[in-house]
C-alpha positions in Angstrom: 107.5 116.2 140.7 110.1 117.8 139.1 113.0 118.6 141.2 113.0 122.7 140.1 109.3 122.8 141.0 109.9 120.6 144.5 112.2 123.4 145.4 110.4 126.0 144.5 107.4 124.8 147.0 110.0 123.8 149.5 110.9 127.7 149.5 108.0 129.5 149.6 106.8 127.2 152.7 109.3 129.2 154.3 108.7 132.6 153.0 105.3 132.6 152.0 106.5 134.1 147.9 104.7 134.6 145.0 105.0 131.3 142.8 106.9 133.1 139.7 108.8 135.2 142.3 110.5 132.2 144.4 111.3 130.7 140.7 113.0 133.5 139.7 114.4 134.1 142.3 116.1 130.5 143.1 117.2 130.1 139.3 119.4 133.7 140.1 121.8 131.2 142.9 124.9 129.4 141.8 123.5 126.2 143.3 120.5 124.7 145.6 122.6 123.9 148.6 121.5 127.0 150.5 117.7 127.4 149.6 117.0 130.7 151.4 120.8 132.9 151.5 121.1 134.5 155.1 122.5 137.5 156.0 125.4 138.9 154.6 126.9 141.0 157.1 126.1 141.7 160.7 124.7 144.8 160.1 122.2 143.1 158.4 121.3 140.3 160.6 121.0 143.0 164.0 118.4 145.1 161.3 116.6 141.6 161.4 116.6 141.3 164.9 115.3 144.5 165.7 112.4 144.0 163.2 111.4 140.4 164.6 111.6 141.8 167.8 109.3 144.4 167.1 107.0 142.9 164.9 106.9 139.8 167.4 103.1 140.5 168.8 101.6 141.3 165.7 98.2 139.5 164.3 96.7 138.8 161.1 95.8 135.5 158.6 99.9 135.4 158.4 101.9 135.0 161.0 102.9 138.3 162.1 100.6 139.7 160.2 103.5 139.7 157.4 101.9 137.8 153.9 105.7 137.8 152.4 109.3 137.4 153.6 112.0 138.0 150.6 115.7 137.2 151.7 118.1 138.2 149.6 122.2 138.3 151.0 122.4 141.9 151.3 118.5 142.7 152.1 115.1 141.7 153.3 111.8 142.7 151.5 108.6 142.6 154.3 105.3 142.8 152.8 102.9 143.7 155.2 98.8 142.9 155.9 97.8 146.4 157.0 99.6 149.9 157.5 98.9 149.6 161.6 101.4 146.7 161.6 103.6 149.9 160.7 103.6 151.0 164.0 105.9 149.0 165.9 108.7 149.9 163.1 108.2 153.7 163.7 108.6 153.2 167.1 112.6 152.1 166.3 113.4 154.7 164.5 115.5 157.1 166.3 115.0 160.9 167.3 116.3 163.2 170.4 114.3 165.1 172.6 114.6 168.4 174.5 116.9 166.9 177.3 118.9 165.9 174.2 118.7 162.2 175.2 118.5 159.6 172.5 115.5 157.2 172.0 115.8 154.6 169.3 117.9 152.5 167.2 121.3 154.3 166.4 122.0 154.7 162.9 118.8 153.2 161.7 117.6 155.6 158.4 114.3 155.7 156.9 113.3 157.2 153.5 110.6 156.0 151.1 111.0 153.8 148.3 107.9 153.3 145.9 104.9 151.6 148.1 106.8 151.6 151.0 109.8 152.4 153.5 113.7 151.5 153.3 115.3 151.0 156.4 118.9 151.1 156.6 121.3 150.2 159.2 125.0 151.2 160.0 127.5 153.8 159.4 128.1 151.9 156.0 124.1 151.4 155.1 125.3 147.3 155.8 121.3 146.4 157.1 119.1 147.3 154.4 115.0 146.4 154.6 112.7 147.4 152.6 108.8 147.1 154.2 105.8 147.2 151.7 102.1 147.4 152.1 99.2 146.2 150.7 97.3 148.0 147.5 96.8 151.4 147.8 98.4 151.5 151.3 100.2 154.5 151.8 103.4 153.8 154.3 105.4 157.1 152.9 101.9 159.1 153.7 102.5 157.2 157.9 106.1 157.9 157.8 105.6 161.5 157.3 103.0 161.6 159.8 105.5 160.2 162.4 108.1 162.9 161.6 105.3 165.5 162.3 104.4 164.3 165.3 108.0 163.8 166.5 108.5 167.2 166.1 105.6 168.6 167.0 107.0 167.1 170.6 109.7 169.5 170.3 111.9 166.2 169.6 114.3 166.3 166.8 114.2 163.2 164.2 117.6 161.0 163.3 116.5 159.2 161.0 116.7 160.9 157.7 119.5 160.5 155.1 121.2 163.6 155.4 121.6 163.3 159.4 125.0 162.7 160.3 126.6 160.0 162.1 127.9 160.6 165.4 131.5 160.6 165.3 133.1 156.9 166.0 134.5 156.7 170.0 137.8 157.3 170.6 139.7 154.0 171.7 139.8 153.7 175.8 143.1 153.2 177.4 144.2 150.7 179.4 144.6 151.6 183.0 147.3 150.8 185.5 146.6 147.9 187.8 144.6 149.0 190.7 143.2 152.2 189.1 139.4 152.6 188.7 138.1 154.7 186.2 135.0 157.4 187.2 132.8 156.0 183.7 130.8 153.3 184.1 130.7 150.5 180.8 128.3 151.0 178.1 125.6 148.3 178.3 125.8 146.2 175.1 123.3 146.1 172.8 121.9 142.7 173.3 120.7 142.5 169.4 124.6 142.2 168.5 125.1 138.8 170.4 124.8 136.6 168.0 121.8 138.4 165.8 121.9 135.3 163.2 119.5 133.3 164.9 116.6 136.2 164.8 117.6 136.7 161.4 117.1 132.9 160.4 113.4 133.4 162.1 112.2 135.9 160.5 113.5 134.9 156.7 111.5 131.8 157.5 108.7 133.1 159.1 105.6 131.1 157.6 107.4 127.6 158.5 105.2 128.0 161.1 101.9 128.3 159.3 102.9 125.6 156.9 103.3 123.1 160.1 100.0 124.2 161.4 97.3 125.4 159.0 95.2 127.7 161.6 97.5 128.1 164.1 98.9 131.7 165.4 102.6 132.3 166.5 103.9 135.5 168.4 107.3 136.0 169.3 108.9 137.5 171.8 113.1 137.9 173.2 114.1 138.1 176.5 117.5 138.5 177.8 120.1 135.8 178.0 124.0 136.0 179.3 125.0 139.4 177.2 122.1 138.5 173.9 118.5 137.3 173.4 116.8 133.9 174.1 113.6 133.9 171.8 110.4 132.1 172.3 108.3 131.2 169.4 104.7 131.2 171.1 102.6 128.7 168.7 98.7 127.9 169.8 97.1 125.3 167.8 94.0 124.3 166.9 92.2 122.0 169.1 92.5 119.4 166.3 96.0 119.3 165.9 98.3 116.9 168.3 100.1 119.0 170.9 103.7 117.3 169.9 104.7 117.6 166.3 108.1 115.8 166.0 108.2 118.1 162.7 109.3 121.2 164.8 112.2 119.6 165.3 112.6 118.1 161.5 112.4 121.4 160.1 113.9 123.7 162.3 117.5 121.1 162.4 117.1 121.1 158.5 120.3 122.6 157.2 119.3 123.3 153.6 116.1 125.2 153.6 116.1 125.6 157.5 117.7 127.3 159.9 119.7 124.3 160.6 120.0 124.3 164.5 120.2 121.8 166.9 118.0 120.3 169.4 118.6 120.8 173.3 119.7 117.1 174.4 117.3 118.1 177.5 114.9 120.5 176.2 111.9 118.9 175.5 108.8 118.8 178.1 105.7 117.9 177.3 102.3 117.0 178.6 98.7 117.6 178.1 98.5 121.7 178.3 101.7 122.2 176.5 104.5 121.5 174.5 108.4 123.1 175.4 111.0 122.3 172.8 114.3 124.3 173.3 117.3 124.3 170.4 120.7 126.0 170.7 121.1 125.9 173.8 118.0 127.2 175.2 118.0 130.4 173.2 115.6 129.1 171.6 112.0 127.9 172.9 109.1 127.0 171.1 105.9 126.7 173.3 103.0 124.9 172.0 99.6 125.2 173.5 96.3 124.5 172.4 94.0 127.5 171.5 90.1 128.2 172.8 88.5 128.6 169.0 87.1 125.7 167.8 86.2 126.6 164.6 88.1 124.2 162.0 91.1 125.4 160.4 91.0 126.0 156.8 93.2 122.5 155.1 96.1 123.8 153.3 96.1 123.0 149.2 96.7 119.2 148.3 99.8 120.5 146.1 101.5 122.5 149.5 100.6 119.7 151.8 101.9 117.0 149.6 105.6 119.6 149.2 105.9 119.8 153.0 104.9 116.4 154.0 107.6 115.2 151.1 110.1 118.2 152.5 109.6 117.1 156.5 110.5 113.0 155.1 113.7 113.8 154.0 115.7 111.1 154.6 118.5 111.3 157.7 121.4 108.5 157.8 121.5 108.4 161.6 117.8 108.0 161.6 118.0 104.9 159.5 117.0 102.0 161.4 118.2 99.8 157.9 121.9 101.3 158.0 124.0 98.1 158.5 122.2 97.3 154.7 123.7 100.0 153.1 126.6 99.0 150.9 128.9 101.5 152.6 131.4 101.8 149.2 134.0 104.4 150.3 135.7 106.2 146.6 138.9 108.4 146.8 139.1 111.2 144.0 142.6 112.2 143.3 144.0 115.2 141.8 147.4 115.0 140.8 148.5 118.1 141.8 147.0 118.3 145.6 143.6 120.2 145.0 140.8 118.7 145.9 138.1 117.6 143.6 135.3 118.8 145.2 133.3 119.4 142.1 133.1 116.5 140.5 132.7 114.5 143.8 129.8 116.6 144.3 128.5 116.1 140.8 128.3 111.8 141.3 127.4 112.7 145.0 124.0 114.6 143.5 123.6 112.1 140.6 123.5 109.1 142.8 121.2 110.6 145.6 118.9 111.4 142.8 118.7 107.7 141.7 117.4 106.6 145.2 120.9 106.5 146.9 122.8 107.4 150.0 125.9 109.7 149.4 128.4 111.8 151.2 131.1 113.7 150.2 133.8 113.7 152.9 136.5 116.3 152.9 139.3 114.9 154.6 141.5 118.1 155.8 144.9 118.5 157.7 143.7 121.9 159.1 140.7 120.0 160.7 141.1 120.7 164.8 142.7 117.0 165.5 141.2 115.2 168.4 138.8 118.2 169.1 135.2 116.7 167.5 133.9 114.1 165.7 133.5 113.8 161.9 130.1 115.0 161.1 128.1 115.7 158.3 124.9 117.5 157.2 122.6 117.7 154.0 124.0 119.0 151.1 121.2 119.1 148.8 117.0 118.2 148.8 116.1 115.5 146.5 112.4 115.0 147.1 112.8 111.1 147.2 114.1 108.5 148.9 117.6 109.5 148.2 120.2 111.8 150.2 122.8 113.9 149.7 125.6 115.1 152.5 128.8 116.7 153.0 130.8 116.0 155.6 134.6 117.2 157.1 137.0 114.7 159.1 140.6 114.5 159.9 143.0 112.2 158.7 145.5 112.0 161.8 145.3 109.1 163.5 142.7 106.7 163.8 140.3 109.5 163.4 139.7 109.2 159.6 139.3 105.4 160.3 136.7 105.6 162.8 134.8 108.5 160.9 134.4 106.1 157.4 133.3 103.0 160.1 130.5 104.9 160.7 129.7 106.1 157.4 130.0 102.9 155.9 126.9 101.9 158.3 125.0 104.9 157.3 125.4 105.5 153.3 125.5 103.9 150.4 128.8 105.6 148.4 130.9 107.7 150.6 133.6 109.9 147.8 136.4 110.8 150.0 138.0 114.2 148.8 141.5 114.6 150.4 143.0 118.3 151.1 146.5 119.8 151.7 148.7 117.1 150.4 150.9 118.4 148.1 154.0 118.9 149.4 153.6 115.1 149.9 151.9 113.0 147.8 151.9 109.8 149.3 149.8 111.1 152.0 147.5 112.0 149.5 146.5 107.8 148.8 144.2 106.3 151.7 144.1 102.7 152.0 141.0 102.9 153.6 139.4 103.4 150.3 137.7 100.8 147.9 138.4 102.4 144.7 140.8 105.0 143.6 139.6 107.5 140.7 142.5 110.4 139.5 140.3 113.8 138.3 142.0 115.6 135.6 141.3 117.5 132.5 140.5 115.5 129.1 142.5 117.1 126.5 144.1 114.6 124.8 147.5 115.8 122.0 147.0 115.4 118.5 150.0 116.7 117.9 153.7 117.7 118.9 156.0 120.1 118.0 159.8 120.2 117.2 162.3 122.8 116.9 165.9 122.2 114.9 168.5 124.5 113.3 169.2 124.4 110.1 172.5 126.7 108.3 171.1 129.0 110.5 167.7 129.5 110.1 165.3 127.9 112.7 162.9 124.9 111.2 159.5 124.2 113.5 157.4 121.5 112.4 154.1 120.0 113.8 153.9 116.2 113.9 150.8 114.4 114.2 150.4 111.9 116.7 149.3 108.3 116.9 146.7 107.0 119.9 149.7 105.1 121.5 151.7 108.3 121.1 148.7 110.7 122.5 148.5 108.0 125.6 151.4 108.3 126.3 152.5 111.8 126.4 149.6 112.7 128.1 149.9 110.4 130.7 153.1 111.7 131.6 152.0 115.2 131.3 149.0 114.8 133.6 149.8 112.1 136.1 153.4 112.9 136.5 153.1 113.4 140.2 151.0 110.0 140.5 152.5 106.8 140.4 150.0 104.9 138.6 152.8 102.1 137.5 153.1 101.4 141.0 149.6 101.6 142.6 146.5 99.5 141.5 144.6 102.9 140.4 140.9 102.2 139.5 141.3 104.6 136.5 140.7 108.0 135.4 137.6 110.6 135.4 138.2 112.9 133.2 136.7 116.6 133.1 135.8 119.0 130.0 134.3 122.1 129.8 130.7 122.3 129.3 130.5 123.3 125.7 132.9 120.4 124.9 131.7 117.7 122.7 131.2 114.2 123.6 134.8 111.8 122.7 135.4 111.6 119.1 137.0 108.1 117.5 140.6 109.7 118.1 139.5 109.7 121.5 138.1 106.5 122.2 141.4 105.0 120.4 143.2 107.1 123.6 141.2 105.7 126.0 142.1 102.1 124.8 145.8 102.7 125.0 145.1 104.2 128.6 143.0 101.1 129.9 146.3 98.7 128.5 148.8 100.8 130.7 146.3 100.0 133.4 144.4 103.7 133.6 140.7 103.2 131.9 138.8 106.1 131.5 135.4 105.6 133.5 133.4 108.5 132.7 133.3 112.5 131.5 132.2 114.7 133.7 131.0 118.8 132.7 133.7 120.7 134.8 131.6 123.6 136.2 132.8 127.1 136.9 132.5 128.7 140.0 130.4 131.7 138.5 129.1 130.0 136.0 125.0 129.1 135.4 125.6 125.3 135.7 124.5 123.2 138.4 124.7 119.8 139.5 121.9 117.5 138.5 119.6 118.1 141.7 120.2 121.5 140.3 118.4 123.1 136.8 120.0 121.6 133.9 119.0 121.7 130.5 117.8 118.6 129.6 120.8 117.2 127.1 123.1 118.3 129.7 121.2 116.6 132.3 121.0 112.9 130.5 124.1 113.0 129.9 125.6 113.8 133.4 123.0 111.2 134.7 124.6 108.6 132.0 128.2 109.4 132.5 127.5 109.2 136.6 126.1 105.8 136.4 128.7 104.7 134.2 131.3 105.3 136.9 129.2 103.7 139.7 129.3 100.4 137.5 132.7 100.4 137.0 133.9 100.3 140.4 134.9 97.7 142.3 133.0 96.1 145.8 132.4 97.9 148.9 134.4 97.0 151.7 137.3 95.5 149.7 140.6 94.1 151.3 142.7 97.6 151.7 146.5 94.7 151.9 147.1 94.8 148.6 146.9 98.4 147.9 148.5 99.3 151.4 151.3 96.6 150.2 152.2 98.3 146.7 152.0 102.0 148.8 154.3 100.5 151.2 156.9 99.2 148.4 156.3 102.1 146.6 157.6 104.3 149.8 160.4 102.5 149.9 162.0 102.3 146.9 
């Protein structure tokens, strides 16, 4: 399978989306590293909350009674089963009554869009949902039969667009020590504590149907400290195992899941039910069996066969065969102190898409020393037996030492990406590294200018340039702040623009002069914009494009030197090198 169309079925497990809907809809993001985009704002992400809370008890053949979830940054599309799952909704939307007390969400606004509601939330309309029905279902037609009946209460709805917000609190001031004030605190809304968690639920709210074909979920929140702890009630099937270590799988899965983390403690289980806990309990998923025994209806061999393939995603730590990996640790330099991250990214993808292990390691001064470990999480899906991860470590200390000891055990090629060393450079070199690659732009002169005077006139002239020549000065251009004469470097990876051709014979002439002062040229890599429609290779390519990042990748796998290689020499020349 194709990795565009793995994807694409990867997605819509999650979401439950229209085949030509998820496709478009994934080809509109720069990359694939974030499968599903959460919510842009908190505004957004308490709207979410609300709804899930809500719509937590409702029934139907999708869970929730909701056939489509569409999560975009700045919105969420719901497309309901029936107008009664409607109800709930209504009930949020607030209105005052003839005490003048206030029932509802505040600043929550409804109006009707076509086939449905939009509901927005904030003073800044920052939470923005917009709930459709089925065919011929008419959700304006129940919204305005809400208003009625709101008012025919005598109560007064707050809801519409041209009700006014209430003005914004003036600041409290601090009192003296000792003095009590008469006011009691305003409770907090609970759905502000950290409302991301809901949100991540309900954009992926037919995981649960694609673990489980037949089974029902409800959900429910309960209080916890100042938020919510939810609880994901599943009942299964009397044919399906009451554990499913998949729960887990998907729910820690970073790229197209939610990416949370299992409750060292928080799993229970026995022969009535299953109790897995994540996040520190504010989580729970409770499993039980249910009483009908009809047999479920089998998911299609095409979505079975994505999810099975999705849920074996390869995990380093879970590797039982680590100590074989190879463990080949690559430093990308750029000579003036950025990081690389692109084109470390770029091999990173290549090489997990050929069946490898790869992580990208970001090693950053501004990391909190001595605080937490290095760790590192999937970076990209590759439907195979290959993996992809980035990671972040810190390179005071022994930390950074420790940190590639273990991912030496657990990957194949680790590309180490070092940050915030410009102001001095020779922290920028780790001996810790196998292979040193410097990343720079792959312009090479042609020509030269020169400027005279003659009887007063001035004379400019454009002379053409030999190979040596071109060598030459560009290697004093680019690499002026690496010392490349004084360092066994492993050679150069030079980066072009997309539309750039492929090295002409001027070109390959360069790169013979730059492999005789000790700098060959191991591959061309596309360098991709940030806002541009290029992707890595896990990523949709065209096809030309594609080959040749795949054949300029492996290029610079062959030409670099064994894993685990004796770091004296190199620490030896950086040491004489420091000194003079």
């Amino acid at each position: 399978m194709l990795i565009e169309q793995y994807v694409v079925d990867v997605r819509r497990q999650f979401t439950g989306e229209s085949l030509m809907g998820a496709r478009d809809r994934l080809s509109d993001l720069r990359d694939w590293s974030k499968l599903l985009p959460a919510a842009k704002n908190s505004d957004q992400a308490r709207l979410e909350s609300y709804l899930l809370q809500a719509l937590g008890g409702g029934r139907g053949r999708h869970p929730l009674g909701i056939n489509e979830v569409v999560p975009y940054a700045d919105q969420l599309v719901l497309r309901l089963e029936s107008e009664e799952l409607l109800a709930p909704l209504l009930l949020l939307l607030p209105h005052r009554d003839r005490r003048r007390s206030r029932h509802g969400v505040v600043d929550l606004r409804a109006s009707t869009v076509p086939r449905g509601i939009e509901l927005v939330l904030g003073r800044t309309g920052g939470g923005r949902v917009v709930v459709l029905g089925p065919q011929d279902c008419p959700l304006a037609a129940a919204l305005d039969a809400h208003r009625q009946q709101v008012e025919g209460r005598g109560h007064v709805p707050l809801w519409t667009k041209d009700t006014p917000h209430d003005p914004m609190p003036r600041p409290m001031r601090r009192s003296r020590p000792g003095q009590t004030t008469g006011k009691t605190a305003k409770p907090v809304d609970p759905h502000t504590v950290q409302p991301r968690l809901a949100s991540a639920l309900l954009r992926r709210l037919h995981l649960w149907n694609s673990l489980a074909a037949g089974s029902t979920v409800t959900i429910t929140a309960e209080p916890h400290k100042t938020g919510l702890a939810w609880t994901v009630q599943r009942c299964l099937p009397n044919s399906h195992r009451m554990h499913d270590d998949n729960v887990t799988t998907a729910l820690a899965e970073s790229v197209a899941g939610p990416g949370l983390i299992a409750d060292a403690d928080g799993h229970r289980c026995n022969q009535l039910q299953c109790v897995q806990t994540f996040n520190s309990a504010r989580l729970t998923v409770h499993t039980v069996h249910g009483t009908d025994d009809r047999p479920a209806r089998r998911p299609g061999r095409a979505r079975a066969h994505v999810l099975s393939t999705f849920l074996k995603e390869p995990h380093p730590e879970a590797d039982t065969a680590g100590a074989s990996r190879a463990g080949h640790v690559l430093q990308l330099l750029d000579p003036w102190g950025d990081g690389p991250t692109d084109a470390a990214e770029q091999l990173a993808a290549v090489w997990a898409h050929q069946g490898l292990h790869t992580l990208v390691l970001r090693v950053d001064s501004k990391y909190p020393h001595g605080l937490a470990p290095a760790s590192w999480h999937r970076a990209r899906l590759t439907g195979g037996s290959g993996a992809m991860f980035t990671g972040t470590a810190d390179f005071m200390g022994d930390a950074l030492e420790t940190a590639l000891a273990r991912a030496r055990a657990e990957f194949d090629h680790i590309i180490m990406v070092k940050l915030h060393w410009s102001d001095m450079p020779l922290l920028g070199f780790s001996p810790l590294a196998d292979d040193h690659l410097v990343v720079t732009g792959s312009t090479f002169p042609k020509t030269t200018k020169s400027t005279t005077a003659q009887a007063g006139e001035l004379q400019r002239r454009t002379i053409p340039l030999t190979p040596a020549e071109s060598a030459m000065a560009w290697l004093h251009r680019r690499l002026a702040r690496v010392p490349f004469a004084d360092l066994p470097m492993t050679g150069l990876l030079l980066q072009g623009p997309h539309e750039e051709p492929g090295p002409d014979a001027f070109d390959s002439m360069v790169d013979t002069e730059l492999a005789r002062h000790g700098m060959p040229v191991l591959g061309r890599l596309p360098q991709p914009s940030r806002r541009s429609p290029h992707r890595t290779v896990l990523d949709h390519l065209p096809t030309e494009q594609r080959a040749f990042l795949i054949e300029q990748s492996t290029q610079i796998r062959r030409g670099l030197g064994p894993a685990r290689a004796d770091a004296t020499v190199f620490l030896t020349a950086l040491r004489e090198y420091a000194e003079f």
